[in-house]
mmCIF file as gemmi writes it, N, C-alpha and C atoms, coordinates in Angstrom:
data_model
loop_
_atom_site.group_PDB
_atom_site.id
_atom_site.type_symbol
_atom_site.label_atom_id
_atom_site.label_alt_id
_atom_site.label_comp_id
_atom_site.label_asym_id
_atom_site.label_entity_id
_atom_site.label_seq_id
_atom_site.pdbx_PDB_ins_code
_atom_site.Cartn_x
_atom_site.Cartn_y
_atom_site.Cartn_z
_atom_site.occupancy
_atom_site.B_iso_or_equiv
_atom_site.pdbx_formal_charge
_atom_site.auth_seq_id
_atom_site.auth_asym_id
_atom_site.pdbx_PDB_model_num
ATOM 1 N N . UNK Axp A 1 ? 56.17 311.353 151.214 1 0 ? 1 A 1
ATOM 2 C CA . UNK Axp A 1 ? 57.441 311.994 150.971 1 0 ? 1 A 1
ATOM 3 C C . UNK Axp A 1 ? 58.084 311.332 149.75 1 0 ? 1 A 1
ATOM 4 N N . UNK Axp A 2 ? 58.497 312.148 148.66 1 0 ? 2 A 1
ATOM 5 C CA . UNK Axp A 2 ? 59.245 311.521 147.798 1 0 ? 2 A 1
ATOM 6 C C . UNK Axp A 2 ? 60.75 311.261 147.634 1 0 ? 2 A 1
ATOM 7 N N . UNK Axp A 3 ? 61.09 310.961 146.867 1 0 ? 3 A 1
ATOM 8 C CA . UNK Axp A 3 ? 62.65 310.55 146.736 1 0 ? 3 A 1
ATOM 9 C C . UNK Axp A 3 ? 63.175 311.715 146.871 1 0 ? 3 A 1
ATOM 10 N N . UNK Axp A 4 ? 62.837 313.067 146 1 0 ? 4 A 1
ATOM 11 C CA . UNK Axp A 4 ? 63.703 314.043 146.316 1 0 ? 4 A 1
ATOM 12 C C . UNK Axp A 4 ? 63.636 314.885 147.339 1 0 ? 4 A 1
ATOM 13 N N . UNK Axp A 5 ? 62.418 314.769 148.167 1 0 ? 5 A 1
ATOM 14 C CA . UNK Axp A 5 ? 62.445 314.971 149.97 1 0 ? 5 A 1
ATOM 15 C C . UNK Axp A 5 ? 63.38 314.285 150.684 1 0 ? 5 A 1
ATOM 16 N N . UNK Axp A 6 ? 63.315 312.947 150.373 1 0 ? 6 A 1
ATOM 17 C CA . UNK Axp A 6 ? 64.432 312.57 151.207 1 0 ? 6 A 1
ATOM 18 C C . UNK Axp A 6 ? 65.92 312.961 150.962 1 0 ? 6 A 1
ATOM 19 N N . UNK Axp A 7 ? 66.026 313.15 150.049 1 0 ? 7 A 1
ATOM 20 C CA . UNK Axp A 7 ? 67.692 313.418 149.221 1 0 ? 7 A 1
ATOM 21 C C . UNK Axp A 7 ? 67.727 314.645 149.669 1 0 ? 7 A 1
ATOM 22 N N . UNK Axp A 8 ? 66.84 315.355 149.731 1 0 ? 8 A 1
ATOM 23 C CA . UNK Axp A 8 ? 67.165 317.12 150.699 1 0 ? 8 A 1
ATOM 24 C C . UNK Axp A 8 ? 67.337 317.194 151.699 1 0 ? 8 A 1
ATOM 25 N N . UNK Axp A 9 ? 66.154 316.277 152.542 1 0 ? 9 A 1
ATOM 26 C CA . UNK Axp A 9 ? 66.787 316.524 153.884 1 0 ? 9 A 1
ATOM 27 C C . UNK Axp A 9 ? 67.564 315.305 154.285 1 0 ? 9 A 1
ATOM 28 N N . UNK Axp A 10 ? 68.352 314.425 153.993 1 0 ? 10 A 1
ATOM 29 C CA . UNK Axp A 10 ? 69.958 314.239 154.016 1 0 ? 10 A 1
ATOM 30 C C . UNK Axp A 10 ? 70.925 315.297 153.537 1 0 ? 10 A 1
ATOM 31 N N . UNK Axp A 11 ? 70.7 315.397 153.007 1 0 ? 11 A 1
ATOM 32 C CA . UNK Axp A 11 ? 71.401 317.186 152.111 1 0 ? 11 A 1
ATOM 33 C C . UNK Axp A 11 ? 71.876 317.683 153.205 1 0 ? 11 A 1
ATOM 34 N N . UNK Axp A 12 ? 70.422 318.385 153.494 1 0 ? 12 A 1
ATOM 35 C CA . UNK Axp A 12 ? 70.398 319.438 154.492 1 0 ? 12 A 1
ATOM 36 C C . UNK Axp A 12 ? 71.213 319.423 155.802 1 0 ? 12 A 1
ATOM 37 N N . UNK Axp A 13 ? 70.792 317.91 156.112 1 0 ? 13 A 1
ATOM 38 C CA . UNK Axp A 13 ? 71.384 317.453 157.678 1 0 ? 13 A 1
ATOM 39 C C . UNK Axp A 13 ? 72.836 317.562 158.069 1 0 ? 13 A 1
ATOM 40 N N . UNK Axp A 14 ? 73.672 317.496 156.645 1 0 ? 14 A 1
ATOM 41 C CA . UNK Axp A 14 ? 74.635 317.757 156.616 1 0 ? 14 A 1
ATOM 42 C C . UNK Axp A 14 ? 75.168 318.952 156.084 1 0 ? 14 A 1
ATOM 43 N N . UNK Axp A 15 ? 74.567 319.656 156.007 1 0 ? 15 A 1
ATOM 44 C CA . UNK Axp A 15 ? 74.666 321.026 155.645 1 0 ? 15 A 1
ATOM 45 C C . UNK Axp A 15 ? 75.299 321.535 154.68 1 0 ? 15 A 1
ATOM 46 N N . UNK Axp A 16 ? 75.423 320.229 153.612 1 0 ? 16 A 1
ATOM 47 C CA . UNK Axp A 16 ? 75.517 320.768 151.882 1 0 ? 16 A 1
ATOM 48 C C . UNK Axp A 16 ? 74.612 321.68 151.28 1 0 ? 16 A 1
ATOM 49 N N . UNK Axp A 17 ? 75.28 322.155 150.187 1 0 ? 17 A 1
ATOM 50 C CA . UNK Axp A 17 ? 74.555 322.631 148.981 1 0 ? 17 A 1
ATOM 51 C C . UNK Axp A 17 ? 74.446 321.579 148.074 1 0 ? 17 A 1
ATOM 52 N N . UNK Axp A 18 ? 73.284 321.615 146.897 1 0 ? 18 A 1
ATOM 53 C CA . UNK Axp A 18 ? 72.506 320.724 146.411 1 0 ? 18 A 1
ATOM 54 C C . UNK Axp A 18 ? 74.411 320.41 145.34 1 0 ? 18 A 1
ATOM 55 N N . UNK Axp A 19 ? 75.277 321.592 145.182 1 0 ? 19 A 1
ATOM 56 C CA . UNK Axp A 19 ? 75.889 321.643 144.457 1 0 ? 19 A 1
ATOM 57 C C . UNK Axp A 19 ? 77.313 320.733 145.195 1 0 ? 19 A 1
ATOM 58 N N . UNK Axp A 20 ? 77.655 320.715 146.288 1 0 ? 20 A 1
ATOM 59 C CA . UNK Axp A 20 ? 78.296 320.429 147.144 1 0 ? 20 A 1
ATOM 60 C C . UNK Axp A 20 ? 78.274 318.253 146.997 1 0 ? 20 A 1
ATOM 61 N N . UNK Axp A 21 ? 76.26 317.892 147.203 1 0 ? 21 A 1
ATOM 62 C CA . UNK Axp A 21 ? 76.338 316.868 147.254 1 0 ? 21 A 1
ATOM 63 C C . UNK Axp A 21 ? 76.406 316.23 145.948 1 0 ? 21 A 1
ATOM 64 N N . UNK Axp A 22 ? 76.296 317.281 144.742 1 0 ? 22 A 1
ATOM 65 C CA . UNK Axp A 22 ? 76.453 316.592 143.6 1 0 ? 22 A 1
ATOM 66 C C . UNK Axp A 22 ? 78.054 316.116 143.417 1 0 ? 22 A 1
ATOM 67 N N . UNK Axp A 23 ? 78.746 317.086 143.728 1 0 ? 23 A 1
ATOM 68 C CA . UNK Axp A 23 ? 80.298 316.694 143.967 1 0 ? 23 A 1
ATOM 69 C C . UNK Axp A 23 ? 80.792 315.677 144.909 1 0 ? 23 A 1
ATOM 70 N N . UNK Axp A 24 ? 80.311 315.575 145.558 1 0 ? 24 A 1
ATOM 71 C CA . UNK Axp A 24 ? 80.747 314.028 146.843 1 0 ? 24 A 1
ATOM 72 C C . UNK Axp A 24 ? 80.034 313.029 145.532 1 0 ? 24 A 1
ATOM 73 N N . UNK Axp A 25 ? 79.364 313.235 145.012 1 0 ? 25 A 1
ATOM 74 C CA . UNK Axp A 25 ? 78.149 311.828 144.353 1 0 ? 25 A 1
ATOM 75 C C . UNK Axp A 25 ? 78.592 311.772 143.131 1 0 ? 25 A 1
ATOM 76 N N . UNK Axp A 26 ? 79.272 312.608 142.453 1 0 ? 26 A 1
ATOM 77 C CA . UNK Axp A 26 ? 79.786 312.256 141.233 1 0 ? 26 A 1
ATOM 78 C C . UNK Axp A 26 ? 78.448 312.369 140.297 1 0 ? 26 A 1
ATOM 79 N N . UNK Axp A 27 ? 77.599 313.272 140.698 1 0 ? 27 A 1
ATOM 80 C CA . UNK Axp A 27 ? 76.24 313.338 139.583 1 0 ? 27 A 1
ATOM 81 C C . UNK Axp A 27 ? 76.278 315.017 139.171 1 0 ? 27 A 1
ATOM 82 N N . UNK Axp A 28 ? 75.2 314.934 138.025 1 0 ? 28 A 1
ATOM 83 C CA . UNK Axp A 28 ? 75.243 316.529 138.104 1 0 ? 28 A 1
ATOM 84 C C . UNK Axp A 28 ? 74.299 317.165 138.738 1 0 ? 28 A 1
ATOM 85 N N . UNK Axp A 29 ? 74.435 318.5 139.464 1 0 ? 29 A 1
ATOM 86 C CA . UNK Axp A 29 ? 74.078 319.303 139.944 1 0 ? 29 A 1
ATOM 87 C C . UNK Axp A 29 ? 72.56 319.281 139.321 1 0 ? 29 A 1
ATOM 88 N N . UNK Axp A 30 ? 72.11 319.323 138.227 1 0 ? 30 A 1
ATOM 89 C CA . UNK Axp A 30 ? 70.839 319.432 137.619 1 0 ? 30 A 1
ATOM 90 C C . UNK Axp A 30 ? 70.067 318.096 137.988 1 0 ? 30 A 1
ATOM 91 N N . UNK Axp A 31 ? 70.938 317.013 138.276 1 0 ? 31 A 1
ATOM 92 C CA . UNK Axp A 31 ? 69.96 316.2 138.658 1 0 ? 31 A 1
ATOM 93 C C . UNK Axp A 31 ? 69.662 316.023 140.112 1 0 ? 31 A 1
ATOM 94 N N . UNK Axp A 32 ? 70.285 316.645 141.112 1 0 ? 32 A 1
ATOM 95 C CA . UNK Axp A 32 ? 70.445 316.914 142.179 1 0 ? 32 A 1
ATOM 96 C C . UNK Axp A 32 ? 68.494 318.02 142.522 1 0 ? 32 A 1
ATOM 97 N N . UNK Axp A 33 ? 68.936 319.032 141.599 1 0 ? 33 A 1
ATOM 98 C CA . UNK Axp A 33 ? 67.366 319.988 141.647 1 0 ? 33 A 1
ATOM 99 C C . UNK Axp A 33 ? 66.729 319.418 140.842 1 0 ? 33 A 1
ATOM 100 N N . UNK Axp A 34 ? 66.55 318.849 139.695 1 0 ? 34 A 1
ATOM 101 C CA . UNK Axp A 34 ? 65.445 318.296 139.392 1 0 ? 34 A 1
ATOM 102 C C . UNK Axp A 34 ? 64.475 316.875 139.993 1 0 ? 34 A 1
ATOM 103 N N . UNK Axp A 35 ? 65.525 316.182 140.915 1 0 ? 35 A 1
ATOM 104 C CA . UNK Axp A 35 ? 64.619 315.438 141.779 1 0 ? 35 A 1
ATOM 105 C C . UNK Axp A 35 ? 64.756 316.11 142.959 1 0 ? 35 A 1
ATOM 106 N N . UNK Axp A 36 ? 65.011 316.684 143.747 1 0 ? 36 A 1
ATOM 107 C CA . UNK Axp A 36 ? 64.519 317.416 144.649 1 0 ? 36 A 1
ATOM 108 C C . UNK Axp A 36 ? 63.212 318.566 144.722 1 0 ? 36 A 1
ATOM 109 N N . UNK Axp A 37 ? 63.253 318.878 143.41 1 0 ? 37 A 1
ATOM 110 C CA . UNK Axp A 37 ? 61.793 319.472 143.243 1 0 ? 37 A 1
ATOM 111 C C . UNK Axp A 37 ? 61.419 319.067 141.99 1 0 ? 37 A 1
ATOM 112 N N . UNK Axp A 38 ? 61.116 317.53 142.71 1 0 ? 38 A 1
ATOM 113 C CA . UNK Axp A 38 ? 60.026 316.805 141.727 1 0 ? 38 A 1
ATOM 114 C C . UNK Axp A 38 ? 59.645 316.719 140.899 1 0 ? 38 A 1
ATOM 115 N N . UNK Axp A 39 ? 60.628 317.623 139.758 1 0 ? 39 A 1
ATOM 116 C CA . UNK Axp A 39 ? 60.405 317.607 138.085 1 0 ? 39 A 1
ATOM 117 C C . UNK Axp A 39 ? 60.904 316.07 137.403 1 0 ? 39 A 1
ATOM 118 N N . UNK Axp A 40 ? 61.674 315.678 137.979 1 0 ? 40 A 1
ATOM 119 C CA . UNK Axp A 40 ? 62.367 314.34 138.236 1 0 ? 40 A 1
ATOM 120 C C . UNK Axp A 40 ? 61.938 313.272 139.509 1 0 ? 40 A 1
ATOM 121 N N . UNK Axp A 41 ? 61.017 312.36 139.259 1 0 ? 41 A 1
ATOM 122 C CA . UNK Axp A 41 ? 60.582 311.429 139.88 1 0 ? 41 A 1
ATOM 123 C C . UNK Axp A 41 ? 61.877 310.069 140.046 1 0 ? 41 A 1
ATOM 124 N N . UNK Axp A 42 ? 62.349 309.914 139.4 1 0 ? 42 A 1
ATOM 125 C CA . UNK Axp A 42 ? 63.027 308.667 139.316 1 0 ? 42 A 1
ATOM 126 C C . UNK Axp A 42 ? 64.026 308.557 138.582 1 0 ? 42 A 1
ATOM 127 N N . UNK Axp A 43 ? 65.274 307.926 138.499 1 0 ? 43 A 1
ATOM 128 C CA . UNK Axp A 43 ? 66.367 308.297 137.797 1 0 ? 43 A 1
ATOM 129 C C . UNK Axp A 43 ? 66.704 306.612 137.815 1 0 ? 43 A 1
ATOM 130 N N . UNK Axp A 44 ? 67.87 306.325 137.144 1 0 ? 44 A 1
ATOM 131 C CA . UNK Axp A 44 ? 68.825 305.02 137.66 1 0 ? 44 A 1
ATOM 132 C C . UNK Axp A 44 ? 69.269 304.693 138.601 1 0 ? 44 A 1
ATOM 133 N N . UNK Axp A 45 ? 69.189 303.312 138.56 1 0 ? 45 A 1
ATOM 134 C CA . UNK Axp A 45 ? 69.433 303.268 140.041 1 0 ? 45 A 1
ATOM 135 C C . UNK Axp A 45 ? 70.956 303.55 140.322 1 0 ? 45 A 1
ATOM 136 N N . UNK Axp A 46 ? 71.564 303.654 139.937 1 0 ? 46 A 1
ATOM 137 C CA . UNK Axp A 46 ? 73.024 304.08 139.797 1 0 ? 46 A 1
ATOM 138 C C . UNK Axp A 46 ? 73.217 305.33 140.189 1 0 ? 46 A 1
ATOM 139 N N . UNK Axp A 47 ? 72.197 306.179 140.175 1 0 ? 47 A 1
ATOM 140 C CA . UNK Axp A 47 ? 72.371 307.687 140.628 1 0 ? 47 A 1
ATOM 141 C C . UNK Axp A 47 ? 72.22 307.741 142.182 1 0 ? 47 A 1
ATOM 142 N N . UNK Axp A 48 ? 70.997 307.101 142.642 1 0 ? 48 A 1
ATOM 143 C CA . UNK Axp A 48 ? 70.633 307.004 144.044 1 0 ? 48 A 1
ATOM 144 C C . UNK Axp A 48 ? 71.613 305.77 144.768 1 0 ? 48 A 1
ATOM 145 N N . UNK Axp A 49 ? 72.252 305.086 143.992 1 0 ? 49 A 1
ATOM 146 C CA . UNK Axp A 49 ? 73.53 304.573 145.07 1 0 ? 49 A 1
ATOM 147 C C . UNK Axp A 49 ? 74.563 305.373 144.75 1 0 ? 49 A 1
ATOM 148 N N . UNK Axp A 50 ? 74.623 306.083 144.018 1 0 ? 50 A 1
ATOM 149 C CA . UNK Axp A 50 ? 75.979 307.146 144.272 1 0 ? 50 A 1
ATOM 150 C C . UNK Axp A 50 ? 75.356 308.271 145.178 1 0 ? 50 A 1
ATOM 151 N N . UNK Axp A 51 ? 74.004 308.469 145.111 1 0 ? 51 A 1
ATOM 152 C CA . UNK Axp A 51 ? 73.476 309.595 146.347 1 0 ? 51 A 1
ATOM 153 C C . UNK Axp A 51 ? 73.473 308.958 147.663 1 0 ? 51 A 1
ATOM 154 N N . UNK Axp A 52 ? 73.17 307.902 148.039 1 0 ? 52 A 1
ATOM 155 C CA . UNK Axp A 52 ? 73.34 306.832 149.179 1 0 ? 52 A 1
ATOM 156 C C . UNK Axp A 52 ? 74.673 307.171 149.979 1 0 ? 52 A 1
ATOM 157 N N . UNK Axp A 53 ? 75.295 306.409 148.698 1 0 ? 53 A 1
ATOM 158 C CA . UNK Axp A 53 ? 76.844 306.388 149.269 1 0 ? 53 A 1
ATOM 159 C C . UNK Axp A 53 ? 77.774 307.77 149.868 1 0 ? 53 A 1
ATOM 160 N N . UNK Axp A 54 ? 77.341 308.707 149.107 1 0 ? 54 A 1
ATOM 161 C CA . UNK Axp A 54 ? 77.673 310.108 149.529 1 0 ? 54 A 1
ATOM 162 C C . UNK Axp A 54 ? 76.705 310.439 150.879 1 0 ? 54 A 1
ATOM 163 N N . UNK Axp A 55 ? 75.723 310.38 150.893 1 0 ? 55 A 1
ATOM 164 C CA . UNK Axp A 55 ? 75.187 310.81 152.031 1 0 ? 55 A 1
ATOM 165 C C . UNK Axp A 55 ? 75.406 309.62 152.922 1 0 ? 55 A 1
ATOM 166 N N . UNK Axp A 56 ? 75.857 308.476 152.955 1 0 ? 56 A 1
ATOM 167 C CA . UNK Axp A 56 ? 76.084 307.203 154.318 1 0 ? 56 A 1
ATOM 168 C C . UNK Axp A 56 ? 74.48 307.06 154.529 1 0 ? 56 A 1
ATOM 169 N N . UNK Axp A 57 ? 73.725 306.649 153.508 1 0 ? 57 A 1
ATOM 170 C CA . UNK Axp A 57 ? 72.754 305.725 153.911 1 0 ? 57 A 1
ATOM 171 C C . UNK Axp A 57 ? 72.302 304.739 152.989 1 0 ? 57 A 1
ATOM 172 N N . UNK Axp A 58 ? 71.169 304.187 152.922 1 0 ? 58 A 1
ATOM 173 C CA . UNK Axp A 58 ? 71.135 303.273 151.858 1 0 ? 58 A 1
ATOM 174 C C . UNK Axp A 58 ? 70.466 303.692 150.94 1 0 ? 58 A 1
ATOM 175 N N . UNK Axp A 59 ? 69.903 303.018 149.785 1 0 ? 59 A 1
ATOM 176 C CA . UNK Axp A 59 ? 69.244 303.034 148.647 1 0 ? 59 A 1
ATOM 177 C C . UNK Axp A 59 ? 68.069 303.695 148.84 1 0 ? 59 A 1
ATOM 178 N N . UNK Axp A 60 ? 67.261 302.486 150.09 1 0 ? 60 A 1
ATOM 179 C CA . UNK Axp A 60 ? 66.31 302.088 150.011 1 0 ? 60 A 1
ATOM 180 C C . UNK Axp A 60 ? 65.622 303.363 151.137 1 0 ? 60 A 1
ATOM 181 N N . UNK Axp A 61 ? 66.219 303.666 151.687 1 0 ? 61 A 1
ATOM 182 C CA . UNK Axp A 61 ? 66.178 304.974 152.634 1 0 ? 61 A 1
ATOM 183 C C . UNK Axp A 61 ? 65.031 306.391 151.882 1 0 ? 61 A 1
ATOM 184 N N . UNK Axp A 62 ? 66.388 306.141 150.92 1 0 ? 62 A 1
ATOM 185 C CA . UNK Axp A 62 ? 66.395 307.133 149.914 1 0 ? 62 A 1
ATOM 186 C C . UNK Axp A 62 ? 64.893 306.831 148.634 1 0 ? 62 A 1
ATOM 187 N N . UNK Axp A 63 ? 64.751 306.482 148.499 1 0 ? 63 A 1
ATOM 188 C CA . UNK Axp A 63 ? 63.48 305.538 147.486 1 0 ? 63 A 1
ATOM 189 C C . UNK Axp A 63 ? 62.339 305.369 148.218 1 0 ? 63 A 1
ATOM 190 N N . UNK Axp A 64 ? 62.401 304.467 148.693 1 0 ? 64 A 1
ATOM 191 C CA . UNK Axp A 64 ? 61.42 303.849 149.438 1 0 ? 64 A 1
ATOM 192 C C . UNK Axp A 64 ? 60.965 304.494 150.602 1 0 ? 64 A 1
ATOM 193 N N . UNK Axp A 65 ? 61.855 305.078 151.76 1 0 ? 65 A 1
ATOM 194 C CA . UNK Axp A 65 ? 61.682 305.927 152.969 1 0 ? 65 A 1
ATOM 195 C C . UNK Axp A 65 ? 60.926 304.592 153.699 1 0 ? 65 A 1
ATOM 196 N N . UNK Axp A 66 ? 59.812 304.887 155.058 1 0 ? 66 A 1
ATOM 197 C CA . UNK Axp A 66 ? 59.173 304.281 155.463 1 0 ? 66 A 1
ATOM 198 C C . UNK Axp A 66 ? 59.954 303.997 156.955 1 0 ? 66 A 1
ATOM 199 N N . UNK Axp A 67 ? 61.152 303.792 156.837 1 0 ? 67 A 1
ATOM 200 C CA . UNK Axp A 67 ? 61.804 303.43 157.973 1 0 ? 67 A 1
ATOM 201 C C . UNK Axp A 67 ? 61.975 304.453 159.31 1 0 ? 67 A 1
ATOM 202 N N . UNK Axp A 68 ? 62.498 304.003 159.77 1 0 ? 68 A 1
ATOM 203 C CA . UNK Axp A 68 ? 62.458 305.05 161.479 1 0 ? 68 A 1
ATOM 204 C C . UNK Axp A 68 ? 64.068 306.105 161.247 1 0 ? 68 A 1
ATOM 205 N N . UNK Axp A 69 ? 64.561 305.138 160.332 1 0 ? 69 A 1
ATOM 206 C CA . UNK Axp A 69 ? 65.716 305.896 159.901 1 0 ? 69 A 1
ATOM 207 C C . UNK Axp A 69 ? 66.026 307.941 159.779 1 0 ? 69 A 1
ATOM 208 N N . UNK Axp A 70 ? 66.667 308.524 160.937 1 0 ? 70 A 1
ATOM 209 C CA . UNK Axp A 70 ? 66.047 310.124 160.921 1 0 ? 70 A 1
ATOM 210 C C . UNK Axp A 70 ? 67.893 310.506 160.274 1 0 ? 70 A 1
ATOM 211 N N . UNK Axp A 71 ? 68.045 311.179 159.345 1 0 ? 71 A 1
ATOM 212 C CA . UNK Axp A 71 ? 69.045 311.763 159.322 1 0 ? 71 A 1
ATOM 213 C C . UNK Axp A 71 ? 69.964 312.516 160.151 1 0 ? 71 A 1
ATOM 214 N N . UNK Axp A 72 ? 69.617 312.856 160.941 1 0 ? 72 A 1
ATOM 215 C CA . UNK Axp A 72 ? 70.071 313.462 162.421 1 0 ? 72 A 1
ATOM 216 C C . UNK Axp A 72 ? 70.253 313.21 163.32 1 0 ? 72 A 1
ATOM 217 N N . UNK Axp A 73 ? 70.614 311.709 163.16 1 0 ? 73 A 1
ATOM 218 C CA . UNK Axp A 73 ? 70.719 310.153 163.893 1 0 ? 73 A 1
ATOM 219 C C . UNK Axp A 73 ? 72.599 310.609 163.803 1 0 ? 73 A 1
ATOM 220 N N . UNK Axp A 74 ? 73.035 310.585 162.503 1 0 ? 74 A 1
ATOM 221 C CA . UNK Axp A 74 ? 74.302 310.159 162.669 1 0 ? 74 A 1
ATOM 222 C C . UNK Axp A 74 ? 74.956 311.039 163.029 1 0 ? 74 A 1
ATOM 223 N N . UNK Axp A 75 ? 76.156 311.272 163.609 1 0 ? 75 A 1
ATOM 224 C CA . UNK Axp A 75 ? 77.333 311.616 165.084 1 0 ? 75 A 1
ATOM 225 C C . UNK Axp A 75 ? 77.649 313.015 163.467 1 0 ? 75 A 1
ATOM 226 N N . UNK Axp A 76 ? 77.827 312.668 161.951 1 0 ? 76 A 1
ATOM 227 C CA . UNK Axp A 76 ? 78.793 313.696 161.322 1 0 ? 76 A 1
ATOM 228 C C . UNK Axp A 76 ? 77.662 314.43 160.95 1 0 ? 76 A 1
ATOM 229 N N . UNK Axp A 77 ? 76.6 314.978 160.765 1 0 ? 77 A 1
ATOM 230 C CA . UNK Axp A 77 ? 75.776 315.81 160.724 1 0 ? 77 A 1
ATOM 231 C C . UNK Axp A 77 ? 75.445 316.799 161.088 1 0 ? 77 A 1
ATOM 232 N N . UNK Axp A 78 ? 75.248 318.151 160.642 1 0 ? 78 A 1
ATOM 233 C CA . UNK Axp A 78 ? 75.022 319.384 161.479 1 0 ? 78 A 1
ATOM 234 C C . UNK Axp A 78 ? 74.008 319.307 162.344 1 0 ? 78 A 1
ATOM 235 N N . UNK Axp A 79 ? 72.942 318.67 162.187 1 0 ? 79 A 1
ATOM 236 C CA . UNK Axp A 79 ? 72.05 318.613 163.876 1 0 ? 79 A 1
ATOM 237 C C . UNK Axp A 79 ? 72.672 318.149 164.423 1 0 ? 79 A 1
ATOM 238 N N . UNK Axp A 80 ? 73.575 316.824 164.496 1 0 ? 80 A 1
ATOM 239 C CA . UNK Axp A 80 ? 73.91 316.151 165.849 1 0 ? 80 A 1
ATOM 240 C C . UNK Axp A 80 ? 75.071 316.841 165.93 1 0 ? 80 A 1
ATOM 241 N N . UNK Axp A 81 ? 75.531 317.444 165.307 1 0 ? 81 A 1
ATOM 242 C CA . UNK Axp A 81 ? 76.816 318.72 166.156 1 0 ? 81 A 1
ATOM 243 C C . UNK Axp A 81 ? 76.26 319.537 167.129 1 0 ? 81 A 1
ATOM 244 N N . UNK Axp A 82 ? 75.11 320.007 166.533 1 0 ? 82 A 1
ATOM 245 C CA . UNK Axp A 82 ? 74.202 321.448 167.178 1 0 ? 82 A 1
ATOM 246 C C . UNK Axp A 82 ? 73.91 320.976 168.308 1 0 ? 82 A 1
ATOM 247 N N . UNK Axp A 83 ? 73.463 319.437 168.102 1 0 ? 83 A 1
ATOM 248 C CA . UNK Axp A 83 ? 72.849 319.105 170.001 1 0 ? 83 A 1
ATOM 249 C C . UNK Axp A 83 ? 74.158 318.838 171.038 1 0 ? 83 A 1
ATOM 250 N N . UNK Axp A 84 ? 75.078 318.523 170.176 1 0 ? 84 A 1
ATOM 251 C CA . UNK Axp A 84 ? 76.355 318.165 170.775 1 0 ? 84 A 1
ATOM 252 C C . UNK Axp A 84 ? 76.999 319.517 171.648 1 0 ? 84 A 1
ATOM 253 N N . UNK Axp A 85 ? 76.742 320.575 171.109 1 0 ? 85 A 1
ATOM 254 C CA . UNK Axp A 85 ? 77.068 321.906 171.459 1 0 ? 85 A 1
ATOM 255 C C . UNK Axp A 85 ? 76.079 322.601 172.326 1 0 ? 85 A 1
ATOM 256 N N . UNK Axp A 86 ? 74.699 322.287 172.235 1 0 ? 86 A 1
ATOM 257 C CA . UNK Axp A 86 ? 73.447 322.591 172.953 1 0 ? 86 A 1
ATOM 258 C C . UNK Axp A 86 ? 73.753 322.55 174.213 1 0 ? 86 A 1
């Protein structure tokens, strides 16, 4: 899974648009789709802690992955609403 898999589905979990999380993150929208579909591998690291910080996870989440860490873990997320309502 790459960096911009993970940055989608945090995205997703919270049920932004790619355009939505560029605005919480203070990045642009183009760099939002170009690492999400992988035309963009890697950016500064300054971009992915402003994507971190907007989505409430870490860096390394986001980069690296590997962890047990599931986006649909945390309580403000549209899955854990959906199960909340289930």
């Amino acid at each position: 899974m790459t960096p911009g898999d993970r940055i989608k589905r945090y995205r997703l979990a919270r049920g932004w648009s790619q355009r939505e999380l560029a605005r919480r993150a203070g990045v642009r929208y183009a760099m939002i789709s170009d690492l999400e579909t992988n035309k963009r591998t890697s950016t500064q690291l300054s971009v992915f802690e402003k994507l971190a910080a907007a989505l409430e996870t870490s860096v390394g989440s986001l980069v690296e992955g590997g962890g047990t860490e599931d986006p649909c873990t945390a309580p403000h997320t549209r899955c854990a609403r959906k199960a909340m309502h289930a």
